[in-house]
C-alpha positions in Angstrom: -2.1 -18.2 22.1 -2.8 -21.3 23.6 -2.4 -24.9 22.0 -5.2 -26.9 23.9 -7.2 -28.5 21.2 -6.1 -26.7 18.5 -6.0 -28.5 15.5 -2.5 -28.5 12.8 -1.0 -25.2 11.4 -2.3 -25.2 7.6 -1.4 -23.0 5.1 -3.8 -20.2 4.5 -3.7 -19.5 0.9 -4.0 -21.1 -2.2 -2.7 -19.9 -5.5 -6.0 -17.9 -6.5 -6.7 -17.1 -2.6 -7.8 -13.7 -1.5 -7.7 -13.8 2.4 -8.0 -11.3 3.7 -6.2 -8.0 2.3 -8.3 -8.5 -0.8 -6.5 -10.1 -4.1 -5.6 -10.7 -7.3 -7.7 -14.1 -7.5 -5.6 -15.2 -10.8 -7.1 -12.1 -12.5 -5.0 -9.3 -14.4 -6.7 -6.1 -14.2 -5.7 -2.9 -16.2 -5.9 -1.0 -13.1 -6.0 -2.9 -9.1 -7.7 -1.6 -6.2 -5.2 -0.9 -3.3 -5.4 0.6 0.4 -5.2 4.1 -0.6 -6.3 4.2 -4.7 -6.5 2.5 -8.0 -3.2 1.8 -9.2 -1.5 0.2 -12.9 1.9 0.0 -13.9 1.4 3.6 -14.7 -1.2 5.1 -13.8 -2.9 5.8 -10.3 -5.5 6.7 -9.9 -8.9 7.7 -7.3 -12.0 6.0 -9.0 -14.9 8.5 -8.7 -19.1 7.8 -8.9 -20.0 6.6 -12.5 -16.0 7.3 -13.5 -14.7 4.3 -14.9 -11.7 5.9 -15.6 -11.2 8.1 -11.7 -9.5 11.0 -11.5 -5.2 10.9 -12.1 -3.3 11.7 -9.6 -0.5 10.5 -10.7 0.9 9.1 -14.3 4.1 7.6 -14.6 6.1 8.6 -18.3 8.1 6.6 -19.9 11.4 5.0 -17.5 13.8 6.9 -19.2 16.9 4.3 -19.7 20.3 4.9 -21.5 19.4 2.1 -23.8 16.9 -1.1 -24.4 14.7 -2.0 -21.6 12.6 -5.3 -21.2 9.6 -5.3 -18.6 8.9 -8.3 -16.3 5.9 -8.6 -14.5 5.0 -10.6 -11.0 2.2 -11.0 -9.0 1.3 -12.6 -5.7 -2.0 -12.5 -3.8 -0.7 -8.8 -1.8 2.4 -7.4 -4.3 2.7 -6.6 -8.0 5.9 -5.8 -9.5 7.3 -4.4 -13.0 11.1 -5.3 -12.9 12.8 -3.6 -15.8 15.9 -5.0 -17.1 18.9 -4.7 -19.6 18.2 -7.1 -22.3 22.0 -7.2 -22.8 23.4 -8.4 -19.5 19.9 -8.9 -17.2 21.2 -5.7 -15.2 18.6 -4.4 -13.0 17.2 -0.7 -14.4 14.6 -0.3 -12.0 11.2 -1.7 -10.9 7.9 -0.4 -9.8 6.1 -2.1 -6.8 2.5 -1.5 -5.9 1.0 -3.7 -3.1 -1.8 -4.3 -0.5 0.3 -3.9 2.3 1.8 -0.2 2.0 -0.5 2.7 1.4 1.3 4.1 -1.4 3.8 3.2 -4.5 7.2 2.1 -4.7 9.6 2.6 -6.9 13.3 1.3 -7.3 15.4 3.7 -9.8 18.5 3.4 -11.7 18.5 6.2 -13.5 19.4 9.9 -12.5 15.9 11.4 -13.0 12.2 10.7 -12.5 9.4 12.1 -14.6 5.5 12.0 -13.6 2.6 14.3 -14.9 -0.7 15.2 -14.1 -3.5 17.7 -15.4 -3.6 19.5 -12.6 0.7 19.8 -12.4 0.8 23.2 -13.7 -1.0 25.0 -10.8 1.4 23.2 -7.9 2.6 24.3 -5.3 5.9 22.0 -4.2 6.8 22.1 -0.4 10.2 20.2 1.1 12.1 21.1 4.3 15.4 22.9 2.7 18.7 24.1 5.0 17.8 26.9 5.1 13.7 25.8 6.3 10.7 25.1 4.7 10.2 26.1 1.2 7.1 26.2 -0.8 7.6 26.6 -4.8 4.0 27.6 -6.1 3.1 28.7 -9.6 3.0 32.3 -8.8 6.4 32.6 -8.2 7.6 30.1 -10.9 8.9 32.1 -13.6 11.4 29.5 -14.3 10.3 26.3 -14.7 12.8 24.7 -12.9 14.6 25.0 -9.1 17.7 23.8 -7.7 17.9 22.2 -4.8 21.6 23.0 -3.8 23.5 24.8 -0.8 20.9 26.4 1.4 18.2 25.3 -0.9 19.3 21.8 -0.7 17.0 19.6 0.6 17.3 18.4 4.7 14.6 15.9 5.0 13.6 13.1 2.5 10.3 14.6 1.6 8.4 16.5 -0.5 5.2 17.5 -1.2 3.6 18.4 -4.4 -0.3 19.9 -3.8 -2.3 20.9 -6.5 -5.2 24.3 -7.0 -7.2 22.3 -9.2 -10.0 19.2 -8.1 -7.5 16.6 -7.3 -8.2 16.0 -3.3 -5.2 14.2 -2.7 -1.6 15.8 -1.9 1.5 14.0 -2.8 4.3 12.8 -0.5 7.2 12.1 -2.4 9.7 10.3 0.0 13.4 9.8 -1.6 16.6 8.0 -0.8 18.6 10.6 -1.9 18.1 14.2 -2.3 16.8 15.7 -5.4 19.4 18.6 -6.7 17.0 19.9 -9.0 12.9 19.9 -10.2 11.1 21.0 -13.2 8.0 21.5 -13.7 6.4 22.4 -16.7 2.7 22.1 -17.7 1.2 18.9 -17.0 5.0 17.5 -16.4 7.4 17.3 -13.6 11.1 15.9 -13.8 12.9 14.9 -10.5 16.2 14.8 -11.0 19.3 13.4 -9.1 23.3 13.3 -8.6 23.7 9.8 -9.8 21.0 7.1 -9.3 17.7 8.1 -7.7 17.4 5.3 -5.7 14.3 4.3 -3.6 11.1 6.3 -4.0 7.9 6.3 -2.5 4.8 8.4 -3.6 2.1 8.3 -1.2 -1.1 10.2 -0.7 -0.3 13.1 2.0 -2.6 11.9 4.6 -4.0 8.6 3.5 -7.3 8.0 2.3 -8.7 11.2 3.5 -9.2 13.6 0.9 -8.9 17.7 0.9 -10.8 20.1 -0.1 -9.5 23.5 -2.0 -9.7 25.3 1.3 -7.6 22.4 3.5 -5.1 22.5 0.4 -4.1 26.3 1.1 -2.4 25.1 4.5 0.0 23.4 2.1 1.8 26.8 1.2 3.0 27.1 4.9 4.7 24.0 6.9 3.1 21.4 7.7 1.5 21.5 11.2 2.7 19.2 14.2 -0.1 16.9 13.8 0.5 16.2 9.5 4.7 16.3 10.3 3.9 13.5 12.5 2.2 11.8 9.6 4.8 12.5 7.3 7.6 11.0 9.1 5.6 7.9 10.3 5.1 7.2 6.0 8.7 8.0 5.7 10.4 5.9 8.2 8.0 3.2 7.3 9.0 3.4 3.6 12.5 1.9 4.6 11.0 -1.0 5.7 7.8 -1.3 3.6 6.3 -4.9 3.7 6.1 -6.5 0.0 5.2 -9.6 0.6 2.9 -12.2 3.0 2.5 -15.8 4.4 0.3 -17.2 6.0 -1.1 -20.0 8.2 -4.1 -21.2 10.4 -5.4 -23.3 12.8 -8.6 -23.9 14.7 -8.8 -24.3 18.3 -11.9 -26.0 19.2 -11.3 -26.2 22.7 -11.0 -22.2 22.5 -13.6 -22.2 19.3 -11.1 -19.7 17.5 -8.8 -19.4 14.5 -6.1 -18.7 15.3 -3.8 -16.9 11.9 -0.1 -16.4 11.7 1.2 -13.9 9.2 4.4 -13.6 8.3 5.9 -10.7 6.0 9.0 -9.7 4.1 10.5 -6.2 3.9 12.5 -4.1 2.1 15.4 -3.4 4.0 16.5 0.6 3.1 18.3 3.8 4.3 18.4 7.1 3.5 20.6 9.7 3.3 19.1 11.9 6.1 19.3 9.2 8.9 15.9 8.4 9.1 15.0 5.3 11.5 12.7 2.4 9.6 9.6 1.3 11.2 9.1 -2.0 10.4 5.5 -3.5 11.0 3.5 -6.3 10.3 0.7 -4.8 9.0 -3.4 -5.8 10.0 -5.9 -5.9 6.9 -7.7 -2.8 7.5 -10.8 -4.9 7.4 -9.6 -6.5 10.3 -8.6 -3.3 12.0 -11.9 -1.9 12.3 -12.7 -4.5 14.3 -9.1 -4.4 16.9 -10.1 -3.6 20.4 -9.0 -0.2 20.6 -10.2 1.0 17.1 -13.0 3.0 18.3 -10.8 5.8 18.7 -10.3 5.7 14.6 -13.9 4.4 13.6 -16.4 5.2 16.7 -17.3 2.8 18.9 -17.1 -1.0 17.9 -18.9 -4.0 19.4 -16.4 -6.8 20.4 -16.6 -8.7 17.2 -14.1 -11.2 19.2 -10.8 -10.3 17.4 -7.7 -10.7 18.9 -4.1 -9.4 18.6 -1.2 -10.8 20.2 1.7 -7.9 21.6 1.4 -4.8 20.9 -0.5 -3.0 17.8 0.9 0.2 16.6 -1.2 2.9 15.2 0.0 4.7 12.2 -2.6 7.6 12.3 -2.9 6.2 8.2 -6.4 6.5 7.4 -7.2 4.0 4.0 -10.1 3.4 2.2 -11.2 0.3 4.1 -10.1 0.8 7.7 -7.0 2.2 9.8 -3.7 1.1 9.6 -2.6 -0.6 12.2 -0.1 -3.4 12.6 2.3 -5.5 14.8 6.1 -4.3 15.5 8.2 -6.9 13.4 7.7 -9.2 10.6 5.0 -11.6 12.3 1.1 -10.5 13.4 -1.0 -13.5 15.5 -4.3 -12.8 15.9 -7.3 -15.2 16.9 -11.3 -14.6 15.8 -14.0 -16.7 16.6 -15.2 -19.6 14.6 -18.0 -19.1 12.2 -21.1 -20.3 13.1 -22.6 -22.9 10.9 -19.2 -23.8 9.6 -19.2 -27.1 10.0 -22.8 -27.5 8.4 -24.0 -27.0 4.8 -27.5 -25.3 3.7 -29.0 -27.3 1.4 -33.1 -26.3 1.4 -33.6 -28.5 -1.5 -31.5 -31.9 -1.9 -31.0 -32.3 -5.8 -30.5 -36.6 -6.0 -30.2 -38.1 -9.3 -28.2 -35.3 -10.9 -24.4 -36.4 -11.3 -22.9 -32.8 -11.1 -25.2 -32.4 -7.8 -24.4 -35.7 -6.3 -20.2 -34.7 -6.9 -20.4 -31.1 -5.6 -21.7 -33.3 -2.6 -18.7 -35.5 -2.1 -16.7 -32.5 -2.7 -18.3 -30.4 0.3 -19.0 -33.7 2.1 -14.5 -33.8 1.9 -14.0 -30.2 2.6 -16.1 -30.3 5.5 -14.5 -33.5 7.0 -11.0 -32.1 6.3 -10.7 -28.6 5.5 -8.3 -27.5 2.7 -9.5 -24.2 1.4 -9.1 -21.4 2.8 -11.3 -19.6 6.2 -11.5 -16.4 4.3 -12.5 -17.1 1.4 -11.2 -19.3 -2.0 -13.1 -19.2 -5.5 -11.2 -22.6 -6.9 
């Protein structure tokens, strides 16, 4: 992107800044929106119309620790994070990571085994690519509760999905470090369990925001098709190198009459044990990606809103709730809009004079205006 006229870099949040993935803004909410769903520390959830409380898909139990646990929680304007520790020593237990910038949940785990539930759990069918091929556990055939996952059985791919007969319409995609040696499921309940610590583990929606009906769900008691195994190792490769956290900077070029925005991310750096290959992107708002030349192929056909991206953008075939996901390979995306028209220009239909709270909102804009601190897409300081 060119320099001519462009004004100095400037940072392009502030601490209660929303840009634009959407935000925190300083708030604590008992449950967050994200890409794909509704998410707390343990609960997610997909909010329905006139449901305050959405529709479970997925409730986390109680971390089961050999002892004592404290919980620490941090926030950022993309990433939150519940860090559980040993009160003893500080030793690391395990941490749960739910951001804006991966469509599904994360979850670092100490321990040797991994309980969830749902109401819909006991009607399941459970799917994962074995040795000896594709396997599909479903209720019918679940006498026992629980399988094992060993010698043929074992698993031979890091993935697994868990669809459920009753109204949820979204699929799980479990995606693991390791390979589970055994999984029971009984009632509302299902225990993952492991051959030492579990490791890294992702749960995403199957496919995304897109939801399934009862019908679409019955293809989940055959393998998956070439088009949704394409989808499932795009979410597990990038899994090992999910973005968690964002920077960002700005500048306008007035000889160009752009913005130009710099983003800069941080990634977990993973393996697993089945070879897979990270993908490591730097991922474009979905907001944003409705409007990338070339979108129209994932949203219809798009006027050029005057967005652009510098390199390549890589299409994950993700669908979320806001847009496509679509990003840039690496840890940096550069991209340039137009400048707002008007922006340098306030609307004031009435001047208020003589009012001293008026008269030092008017300095205030008067400042901004002259020298721009806040933030292009949006600040509520």
């Amino acid at each position: 992107m060119g320099a001519m006229g462009a004004g100095p870099w400037r940072d392009g949040m502030s601490a209660t800044s929303a840009g634009r993935f959407g935000g925190y803004r300083g708030m604590r909410m008992p449950e967050q929106g994200y890409l794909c769903w509704s998410a707390s520390e343990t609960r997610i959830a997909a909010h329905e119309k006139d449901d305050q409380r959405g529709l479970v898909i997925f409730d986390y139990l109680n971390p089961r620790f050999a002892g004592p646990a404290t919980v620490r929680e941090e926030a950022d304007w993309t990433t939150q994070r519940w860090i559980y520790t040993n009160p003893a020593d500080g030793s690391l237990l395990g941490q749960t990571i739910h951001t804006l910038l991966f469509p599904g949940a994360l979850f670092e785990w100490r321990g040797s085994r991994f309980d969830w539930w749902n109401y819909d759990l006991a009607g399941a069918n459970v799917g994962y690519p074995s040795r000896a091929g594709y396997r599909v556990i479903g209720p019918g055939e679940c006498k026992y509760p629980t399988f094992e996952a060993t010698g043929d059985k074992a698993f031979a791919g890091p993935w697994m999905i868990v669809g459920e007969t009753g109204e949820n319409p979204f699929p799980l995609l479990f995606l693991f470090e390791k390979p589970p040696v055994r999984v029971t499921t009984i009632s509302r309940s299902q225990s993952i369990e492991f051959d030492g610590p579990a490791g890294w583990i992702a749960v995403c929606p199957l496919t995304g925001a897109d939801r399934w009906s009862r019908e679409q769900k019955k293809r989940l008691n055959s393998p998956p098709d070439e088009k949704l195994l394409a989808t499932i190792e795009t979410l597990a490769r990038l899994k090992l190198a999910a973005p968690v956290k964002c920077t960002e900077r700005f500048r306008v070029d007035l000889g160009r009459d752009v913005v130009e925005v710099e983003q800069t991310f941080e990634h977990l750096e993973l393996s697993d044990a089945f070879g897979t290959k990270p993908l490591k992107i730097a991922p474009m708002s979905p907001w944003l990606a409705v409007a990338c030349p070339g979108a129209k192929d994932l949203v219809g056909q798009v006027p050029d809103l005057g967005l652009r991206v510098e390199g390549e953008v890589i299409d994950t075939g993700i669908a979320t709730l806001w847009g496509p996901y679509l990003g840039a390979p690496g840890s940096v995306l550069r991209y340039s809009m137009k400048r707002s028209w008007g922006m340098n220009q306030t609307i004031a239909p009435v001047r208020v004079t003589g009012d001293p709270r008026c008269d030092e909102l008017q300095k205030r804009l008067d400042t901004e205006i002259a020298e721009p601190t806040l933030t292009f897409g949006g600040d509520n300081t």
